[in-house]
C-alpha positions as CSV (number, residue, x, y, z in Angstrom):
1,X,0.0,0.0,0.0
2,X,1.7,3.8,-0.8
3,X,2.4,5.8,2.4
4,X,-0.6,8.2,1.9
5,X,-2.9,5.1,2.5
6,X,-1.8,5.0,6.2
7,X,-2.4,8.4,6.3
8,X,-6.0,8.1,5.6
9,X,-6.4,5.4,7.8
10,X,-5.2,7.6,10.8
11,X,-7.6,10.2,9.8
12,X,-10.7,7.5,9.7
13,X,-9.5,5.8,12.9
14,X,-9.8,9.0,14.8
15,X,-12.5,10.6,13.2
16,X,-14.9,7.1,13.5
17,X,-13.8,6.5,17.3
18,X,-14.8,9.9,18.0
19,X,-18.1,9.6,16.6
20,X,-18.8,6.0,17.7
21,X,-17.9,7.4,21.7
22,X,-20.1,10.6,21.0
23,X,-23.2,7.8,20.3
24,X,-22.6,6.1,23.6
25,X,-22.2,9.8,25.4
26,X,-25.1,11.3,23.6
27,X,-27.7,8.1,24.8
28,X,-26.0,9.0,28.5
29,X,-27.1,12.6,28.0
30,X,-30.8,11.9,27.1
31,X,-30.9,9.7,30.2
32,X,-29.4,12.1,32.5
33,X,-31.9,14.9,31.0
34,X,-34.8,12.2,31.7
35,X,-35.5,12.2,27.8
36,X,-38.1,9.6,27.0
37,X,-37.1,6.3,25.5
38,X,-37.9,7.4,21.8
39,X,-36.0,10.6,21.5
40,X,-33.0,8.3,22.5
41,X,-33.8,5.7,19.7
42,X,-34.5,9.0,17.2
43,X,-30.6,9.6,17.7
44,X,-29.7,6.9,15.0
45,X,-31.9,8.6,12.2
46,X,-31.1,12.3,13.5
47,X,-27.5,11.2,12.7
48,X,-28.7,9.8,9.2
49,X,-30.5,12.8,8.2
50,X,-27.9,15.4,6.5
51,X,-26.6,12.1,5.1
52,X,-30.0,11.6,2.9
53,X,-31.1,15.5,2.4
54,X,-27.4,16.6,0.9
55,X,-26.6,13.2,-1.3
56,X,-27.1,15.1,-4.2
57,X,-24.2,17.2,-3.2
58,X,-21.4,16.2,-0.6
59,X,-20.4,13.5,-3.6
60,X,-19.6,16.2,-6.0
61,X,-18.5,18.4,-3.4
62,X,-16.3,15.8,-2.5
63,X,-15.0,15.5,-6.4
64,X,-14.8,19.1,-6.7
65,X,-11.4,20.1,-4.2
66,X,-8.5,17.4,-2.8
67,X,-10.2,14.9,-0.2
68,X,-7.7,15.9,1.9
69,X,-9.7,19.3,2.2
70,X,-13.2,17.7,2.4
71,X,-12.4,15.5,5.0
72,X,-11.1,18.5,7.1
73,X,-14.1,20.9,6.8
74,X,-16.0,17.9,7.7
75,X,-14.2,17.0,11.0
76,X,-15.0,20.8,11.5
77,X,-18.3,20.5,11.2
78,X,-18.3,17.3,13.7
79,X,-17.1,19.8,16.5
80,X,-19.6,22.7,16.0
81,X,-22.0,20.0,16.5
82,X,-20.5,19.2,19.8
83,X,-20.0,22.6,20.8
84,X,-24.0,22.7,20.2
85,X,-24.5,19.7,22.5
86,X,-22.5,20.9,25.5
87,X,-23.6,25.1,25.1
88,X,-27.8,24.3,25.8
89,X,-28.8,23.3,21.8
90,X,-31.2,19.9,22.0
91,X,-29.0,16.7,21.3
92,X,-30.8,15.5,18.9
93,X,-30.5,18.5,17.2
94,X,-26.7,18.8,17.5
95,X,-26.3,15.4,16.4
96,X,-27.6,15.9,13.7
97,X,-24.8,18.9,13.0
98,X,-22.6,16.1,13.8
99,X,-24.3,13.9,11.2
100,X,-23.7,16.6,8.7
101,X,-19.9,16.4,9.3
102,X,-20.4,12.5,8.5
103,X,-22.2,13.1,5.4
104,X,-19.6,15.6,4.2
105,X,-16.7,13.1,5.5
106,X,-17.9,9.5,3.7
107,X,-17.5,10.4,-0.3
108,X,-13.9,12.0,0.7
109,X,-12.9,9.3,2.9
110,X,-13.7,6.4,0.3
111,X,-13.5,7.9,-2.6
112,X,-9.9,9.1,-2.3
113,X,-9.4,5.1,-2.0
114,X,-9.8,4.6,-5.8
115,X,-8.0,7.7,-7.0
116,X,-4.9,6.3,-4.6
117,X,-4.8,2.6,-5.8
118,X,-5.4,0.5,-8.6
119,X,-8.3,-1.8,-8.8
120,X,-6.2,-4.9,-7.6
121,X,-5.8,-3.4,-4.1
122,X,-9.8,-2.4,-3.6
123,X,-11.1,-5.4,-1.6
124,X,-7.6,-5.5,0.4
125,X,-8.1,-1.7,0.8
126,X,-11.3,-1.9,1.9
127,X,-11.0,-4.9,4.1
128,X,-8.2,-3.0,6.0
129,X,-9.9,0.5,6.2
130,X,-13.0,-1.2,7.0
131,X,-11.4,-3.9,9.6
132,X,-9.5,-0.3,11.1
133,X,-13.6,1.3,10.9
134,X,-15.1,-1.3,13.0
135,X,-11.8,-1.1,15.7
136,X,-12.7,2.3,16.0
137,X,-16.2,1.1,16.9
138,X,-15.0,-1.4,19.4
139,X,-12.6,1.1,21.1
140,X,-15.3,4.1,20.2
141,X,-18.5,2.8,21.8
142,X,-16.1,1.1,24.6
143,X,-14.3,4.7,25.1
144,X,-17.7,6.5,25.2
145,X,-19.0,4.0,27.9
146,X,-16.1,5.0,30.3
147,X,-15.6,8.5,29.6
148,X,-19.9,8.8,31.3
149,X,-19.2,6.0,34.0
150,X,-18.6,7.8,37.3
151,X,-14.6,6.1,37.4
152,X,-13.5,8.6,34.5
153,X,-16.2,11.2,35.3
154,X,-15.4,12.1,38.3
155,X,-11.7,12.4,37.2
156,X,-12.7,14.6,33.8
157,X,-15.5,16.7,36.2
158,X,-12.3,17.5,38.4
159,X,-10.5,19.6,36.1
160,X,-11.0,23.0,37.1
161,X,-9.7,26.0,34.5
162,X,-9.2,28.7,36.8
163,X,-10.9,32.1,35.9
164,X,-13.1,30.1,33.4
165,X,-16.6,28.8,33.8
166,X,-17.4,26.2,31.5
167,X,-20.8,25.4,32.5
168,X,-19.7,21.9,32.3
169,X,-21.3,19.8,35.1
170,X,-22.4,16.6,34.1
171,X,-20.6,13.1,32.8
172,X,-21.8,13.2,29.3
173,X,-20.9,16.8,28.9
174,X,-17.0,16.2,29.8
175,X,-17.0,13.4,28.0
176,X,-18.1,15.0,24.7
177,X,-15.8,18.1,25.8
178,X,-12.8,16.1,25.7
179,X,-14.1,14.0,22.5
180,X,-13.6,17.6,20.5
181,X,-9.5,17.1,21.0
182,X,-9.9,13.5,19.1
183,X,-11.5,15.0,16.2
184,X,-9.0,17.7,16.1
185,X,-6.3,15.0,16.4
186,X,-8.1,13.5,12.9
187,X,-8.3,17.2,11.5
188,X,-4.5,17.0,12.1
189,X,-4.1,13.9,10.0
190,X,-6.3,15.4,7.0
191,X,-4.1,18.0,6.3
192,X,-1.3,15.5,6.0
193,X,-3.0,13.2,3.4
194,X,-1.3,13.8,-0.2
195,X,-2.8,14.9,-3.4
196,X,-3.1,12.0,-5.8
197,X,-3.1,14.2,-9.0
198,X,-6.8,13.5,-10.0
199,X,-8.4,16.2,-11.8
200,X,-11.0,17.7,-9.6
201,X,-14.4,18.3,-11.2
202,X,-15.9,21.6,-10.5
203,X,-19.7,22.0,-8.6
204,X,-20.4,25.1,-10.5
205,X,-20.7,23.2,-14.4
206,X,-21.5,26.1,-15.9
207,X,-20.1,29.9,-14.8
208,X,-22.6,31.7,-16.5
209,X,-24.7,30.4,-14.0
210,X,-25.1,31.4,-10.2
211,X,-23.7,28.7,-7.6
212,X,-27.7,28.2,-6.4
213,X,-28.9,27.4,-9.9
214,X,-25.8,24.9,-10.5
215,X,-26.7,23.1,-6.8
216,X,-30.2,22.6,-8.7
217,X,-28.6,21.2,-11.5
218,X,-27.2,18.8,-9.9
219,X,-30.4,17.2,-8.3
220,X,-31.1,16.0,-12.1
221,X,-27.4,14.4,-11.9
222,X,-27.5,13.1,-9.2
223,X,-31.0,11.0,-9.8
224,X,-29.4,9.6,-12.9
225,X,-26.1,8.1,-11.5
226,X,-28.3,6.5,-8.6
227,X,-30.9,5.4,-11.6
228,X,-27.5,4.2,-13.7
229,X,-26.1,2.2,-10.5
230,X,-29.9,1.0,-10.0
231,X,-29.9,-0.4,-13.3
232,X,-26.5,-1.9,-13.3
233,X,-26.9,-5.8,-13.1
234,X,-24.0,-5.9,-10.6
235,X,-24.4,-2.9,-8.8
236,X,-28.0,-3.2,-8.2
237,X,-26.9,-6.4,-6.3
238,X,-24.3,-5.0,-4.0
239,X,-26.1,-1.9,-3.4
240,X,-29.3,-3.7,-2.4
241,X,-27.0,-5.6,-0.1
242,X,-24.8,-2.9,1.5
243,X,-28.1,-0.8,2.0
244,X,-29.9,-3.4,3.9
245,X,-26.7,-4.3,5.8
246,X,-26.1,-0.5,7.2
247,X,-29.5,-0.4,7.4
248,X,-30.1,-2.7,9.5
249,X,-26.6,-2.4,11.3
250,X,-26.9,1.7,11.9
251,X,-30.0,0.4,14.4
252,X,-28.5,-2.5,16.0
253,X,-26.4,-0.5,17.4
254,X,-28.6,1.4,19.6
255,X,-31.1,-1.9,19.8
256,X,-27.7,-3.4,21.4
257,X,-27.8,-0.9,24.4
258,X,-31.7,-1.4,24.6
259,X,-31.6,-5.2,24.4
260,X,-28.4,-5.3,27.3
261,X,-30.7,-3.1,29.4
262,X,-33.8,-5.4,29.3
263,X,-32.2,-8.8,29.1
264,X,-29.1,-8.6,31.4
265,X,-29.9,-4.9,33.7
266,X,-26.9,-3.4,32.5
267,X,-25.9,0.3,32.1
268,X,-25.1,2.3,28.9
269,X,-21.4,1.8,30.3
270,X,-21.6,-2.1,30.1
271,X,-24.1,-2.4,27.4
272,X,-21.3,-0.3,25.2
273,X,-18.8,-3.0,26.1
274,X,-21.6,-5.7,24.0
275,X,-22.0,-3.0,21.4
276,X,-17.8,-3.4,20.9
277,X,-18.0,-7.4,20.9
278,X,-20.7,-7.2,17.6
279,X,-17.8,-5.0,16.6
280,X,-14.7,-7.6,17.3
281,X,-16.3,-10.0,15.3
282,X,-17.5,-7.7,11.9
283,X,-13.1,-6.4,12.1
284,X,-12.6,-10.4,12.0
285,X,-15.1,-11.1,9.5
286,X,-13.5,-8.0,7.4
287,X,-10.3,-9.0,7.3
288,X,-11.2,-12.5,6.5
289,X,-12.9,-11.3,3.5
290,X,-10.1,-9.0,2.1
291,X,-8.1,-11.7,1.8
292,X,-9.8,-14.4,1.2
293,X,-12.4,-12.9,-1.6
294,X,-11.9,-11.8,-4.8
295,X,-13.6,-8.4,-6.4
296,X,-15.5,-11.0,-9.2
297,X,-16.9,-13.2,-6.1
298,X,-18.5,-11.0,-4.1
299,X,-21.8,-12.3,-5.3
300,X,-21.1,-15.6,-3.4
301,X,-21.5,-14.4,-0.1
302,X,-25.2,-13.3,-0.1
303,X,-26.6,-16.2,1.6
304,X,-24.7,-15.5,5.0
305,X,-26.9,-12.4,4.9
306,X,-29.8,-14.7,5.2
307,X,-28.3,-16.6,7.9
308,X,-27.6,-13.3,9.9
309,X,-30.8,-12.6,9.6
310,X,-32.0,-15.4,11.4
311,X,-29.1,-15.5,13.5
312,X,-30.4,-11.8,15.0
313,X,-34.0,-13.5,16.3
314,X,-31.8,-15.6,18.8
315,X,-30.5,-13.1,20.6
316,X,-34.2,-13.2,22.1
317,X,-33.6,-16.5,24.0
318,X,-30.0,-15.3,25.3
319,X,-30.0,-14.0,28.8
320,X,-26.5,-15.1,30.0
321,X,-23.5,-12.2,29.1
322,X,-21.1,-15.5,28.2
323,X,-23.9,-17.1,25.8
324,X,-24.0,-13.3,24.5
325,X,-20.5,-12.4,23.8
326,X,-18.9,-14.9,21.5
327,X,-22.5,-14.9,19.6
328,X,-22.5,-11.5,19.0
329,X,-18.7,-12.2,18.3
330,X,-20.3,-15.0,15.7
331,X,-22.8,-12.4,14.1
332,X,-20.3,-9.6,13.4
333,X,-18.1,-12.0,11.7
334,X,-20.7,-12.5,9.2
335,X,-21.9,-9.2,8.8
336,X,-18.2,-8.3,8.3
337,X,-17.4,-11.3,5.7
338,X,-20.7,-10.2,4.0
339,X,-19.9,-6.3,3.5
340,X,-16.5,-6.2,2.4
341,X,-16.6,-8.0,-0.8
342,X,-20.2,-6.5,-1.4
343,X,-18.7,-2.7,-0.7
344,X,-15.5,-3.4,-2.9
345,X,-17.8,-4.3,-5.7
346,X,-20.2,-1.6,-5.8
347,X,-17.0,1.1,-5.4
348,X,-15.8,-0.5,-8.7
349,X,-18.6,0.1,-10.6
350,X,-19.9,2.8,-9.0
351,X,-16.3,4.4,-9.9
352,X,-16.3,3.1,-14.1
353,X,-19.7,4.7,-14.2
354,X,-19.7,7.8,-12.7
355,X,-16.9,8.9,-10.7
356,X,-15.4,7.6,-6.9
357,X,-17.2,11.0,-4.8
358,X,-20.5,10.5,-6.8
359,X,-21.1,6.9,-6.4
360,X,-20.3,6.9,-2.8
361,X,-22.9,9.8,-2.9
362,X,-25.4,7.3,-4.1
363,X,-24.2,4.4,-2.0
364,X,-24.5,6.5,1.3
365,X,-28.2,8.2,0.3
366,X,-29.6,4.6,-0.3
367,X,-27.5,2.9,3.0
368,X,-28.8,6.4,4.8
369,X,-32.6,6.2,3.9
370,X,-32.5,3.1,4.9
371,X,-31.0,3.5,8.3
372,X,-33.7,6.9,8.3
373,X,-36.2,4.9,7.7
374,X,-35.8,1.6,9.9
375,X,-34.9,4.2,12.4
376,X,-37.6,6.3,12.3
377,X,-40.1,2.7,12.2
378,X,-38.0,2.0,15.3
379,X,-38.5,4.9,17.5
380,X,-41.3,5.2,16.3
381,X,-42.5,1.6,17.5
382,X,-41.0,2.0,20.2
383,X,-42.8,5.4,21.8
384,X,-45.8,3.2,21.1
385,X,-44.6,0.2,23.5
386,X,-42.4,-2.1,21.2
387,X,-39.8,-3.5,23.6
388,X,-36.1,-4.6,22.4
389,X,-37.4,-8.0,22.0
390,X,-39.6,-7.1,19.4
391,X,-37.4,-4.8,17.6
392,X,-34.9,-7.8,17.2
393,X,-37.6,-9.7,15.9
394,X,-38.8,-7.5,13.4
395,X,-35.1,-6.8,12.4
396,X,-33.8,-10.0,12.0
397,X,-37.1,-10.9,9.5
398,X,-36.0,-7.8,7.7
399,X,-32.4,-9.1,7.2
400,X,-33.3,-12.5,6.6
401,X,-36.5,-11.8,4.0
402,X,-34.8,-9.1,1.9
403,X,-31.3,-10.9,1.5
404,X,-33.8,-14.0,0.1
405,X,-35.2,-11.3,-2.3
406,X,-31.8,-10.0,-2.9
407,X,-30.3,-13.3,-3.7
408,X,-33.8,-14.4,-6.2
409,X,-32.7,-11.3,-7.7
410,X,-29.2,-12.4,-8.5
411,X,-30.7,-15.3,-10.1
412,X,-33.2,-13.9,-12.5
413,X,-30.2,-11.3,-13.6
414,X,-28.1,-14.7,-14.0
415,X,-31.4,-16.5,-16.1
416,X,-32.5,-13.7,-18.1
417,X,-29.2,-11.3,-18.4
418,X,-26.2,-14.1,-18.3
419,X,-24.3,-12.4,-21.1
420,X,-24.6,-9.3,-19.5
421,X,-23.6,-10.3,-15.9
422,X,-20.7,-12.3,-17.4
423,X,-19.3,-9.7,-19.3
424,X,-19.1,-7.5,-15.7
425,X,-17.9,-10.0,-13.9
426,X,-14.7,-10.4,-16.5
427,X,-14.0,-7.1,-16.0
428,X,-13.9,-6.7,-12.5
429,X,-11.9,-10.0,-12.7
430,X,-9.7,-8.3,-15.1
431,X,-9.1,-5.4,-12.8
432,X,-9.0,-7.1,-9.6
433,X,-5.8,-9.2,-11.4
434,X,-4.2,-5.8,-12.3
């Protein structure tokens, strides 16, 4: 891998654990505010919000300057929203400030990936970046969990600066003050990633025109390279899996802390612990994958999705933390084996049809609505009375029924379109051998 790979890394690792702790600390502030049950749930689809409303342009915002840049304005972005949080703005709001910064960071931070390497190195690439994602998770949600236990607290509530009063008084509000340093640590690291020579594509097409009437412009573009990728036989197929994945995923990560709470009595500072052990096992799975799979193979791995699925519903009869551990350990490691090879796909023919920023656009609008809307179902659901049980059982049908569509889908392409599929898979194969 070239030098500047590492580079990004650093940035993602930093940038990702800060976010994943700020999760675990925001859910701690709701509670400590005595914010009903719902409004903590709504914080998955808060985050997911900027992510769906500004796909049509954070992908060619991200094509249109170095990713370098982006990715620094975005980590920018992430610490207004935490300023919001701790200085008396609603946390749902501010999260979803925080959100914003996410949207802006995901085109950058992938896309940059196929304008660095060659298409031989994608799956490893992603296999590392997303193995180094989900570590961040681990030691993210795992971070978050101690900085608003009363161990660290009470340490971090301590620290006094004299003549100045921060207004700082409770354990989830140190916690997200200090969180602010880590995402200026990953600022740090943006402005060391290099240039990779790409030619950057301007936002404003046409300078006759005002910068307004080009940002309209590009709602029209935008619906046709998620339309193209739609249509695609192979990308169809891997975004239809990667969106119901993150869907599904972006939830169980708060269903997680709700399911600990009911099943074992724990606190958001050990239920954050479980939330990291789903995470061991996806970095596993992940890594696995990138060397194990080929780009032209990817296809193959749909039916563990099914078995996730059903795997999920089990969690129901599991009220034991050492049943728990090694099969949330067991259900990560699918989930990761599944996405890798599926992501690595749909970034390679995302990027031959309509550029890296663009089609990560489009991949992160579908993944995003999806997580908005199972989200939304979900807090929704759960303001009405549906317990953590029920959630899991409604998920894991989800998972299961749709990866069964997903994978029918496959096969009709493979019946009807054989030539067609055939002639992408030799390409990618092509690629992934050069």
């Amino acid at each position: 891998m070239k030098r500047g790979f590492y580079t990004i890394m650093s940035a993602q690792f930093f940038s990702s654990l800060a976010d994943n702790a700020l999760f675990v600390c925001a859910v701690q502030l709701l509670r400590t505010e005595g914010a009903p049950e719902w409004q903590q749930a709504a914080l998955v689809p808060m985050f997911a919000l900027f992510y769906v409303a500004l796909a049509p342009y954070v992908g060619a915002f991200a094509d249109s300057r170095p990713k370098g840049d982006v990715m620094l304005v975005s980590n920018s972005i992430k610490v207004v929203g935490c300023l919001m949080m701790l200085f008396g703005s609603h946390p749902l709001a501010a999260y979803a400030i925080v959100g914003l910064g996410a949207a802006a960071y995901s085109p950058a931070k992938y896309g940059i990936l196929t304008e660095l390497l060659p298409p031989s190195q994608l799956v490893k690439a992603n296999g590392w970046i997303e193995g180094l994602t989900i570590a961040s998770i681990i030691l993210g949600v795992l971070l978050g969990g101690q900085l608003v236990g009363p161990a660290v607290a009470s340490h971090l509530l301590a620290i006094d600066i004299p003549g100045f009063e921060t207004g700082i008084d409770t354990a989830p509000e140190a916690a997200i003050a200090l969180l602010i340093t880590v995402y200026a640590l990953a600022a740090w690291f943006n402005t060391r990633i290099p240039l990779t020579g790409v030619p950057m594509r301007p936002m404003r097409a046409d300078p006759s025109r005002s910068l307004g009437a080009n940002l309209i412009a590009l709602l029209p573009d935008f619906w046709t390279c998620n339309t193209r990728l739609w249509r695609d036989r192979l990308g169809q197929i891997s975004l239809a899996t990667t969106t119901l994945f993150w869907g599904v995923s972006g939830n169980l990560r708060y269903i997680v802390l709700a399911w600990a709470a009911a099943a074992l009595g724990y606190s958001v500072t050990q239920a954050s612990s479980l939330v990291g052990v789903v995470a061991i096992g996806t970095a596993v799975g992940a890594v696995v994958a990138s060397v194990r799979m080929k780009l032209d193979q990817a296809t193959r791995v749909i039916p563990l999705g099914i078995g996730m699925g059903l795997l999920v519903i089990v969690l129901n009869f599991i009220d034991n933390v050492w049943v728990a551990a090694p099969f949330l350990i067991l259900l990560g490691g699918l989930g990761g084996f599944l996405v890798v090879p599926m992501n690595a796909l749909l970034q390679h023919r995302g990027h031959n049809l309509m550029g890296a920023g663009r089609s990560i656009a489009v991949q992160n609008f579908n993944e995003q609505a999806c997580i908005l809307g199972l989200g939304a179902l979900y807090a929704f659901s759960t303001g009405m009375g549906l317990s953590a049980f029920g959630a899991i059982t409604g998920f894991g049908l989800i998972v299961a029924g749709f990866m069964w569509l997903i994978q029918r889908w496959h096969r009709n392409n493979l019946i009807h379109h054989r030539a067609d599929v055939e002639r992408l898979l030799e390409h990618a194969r092509h690629d992934h051998s050069h």
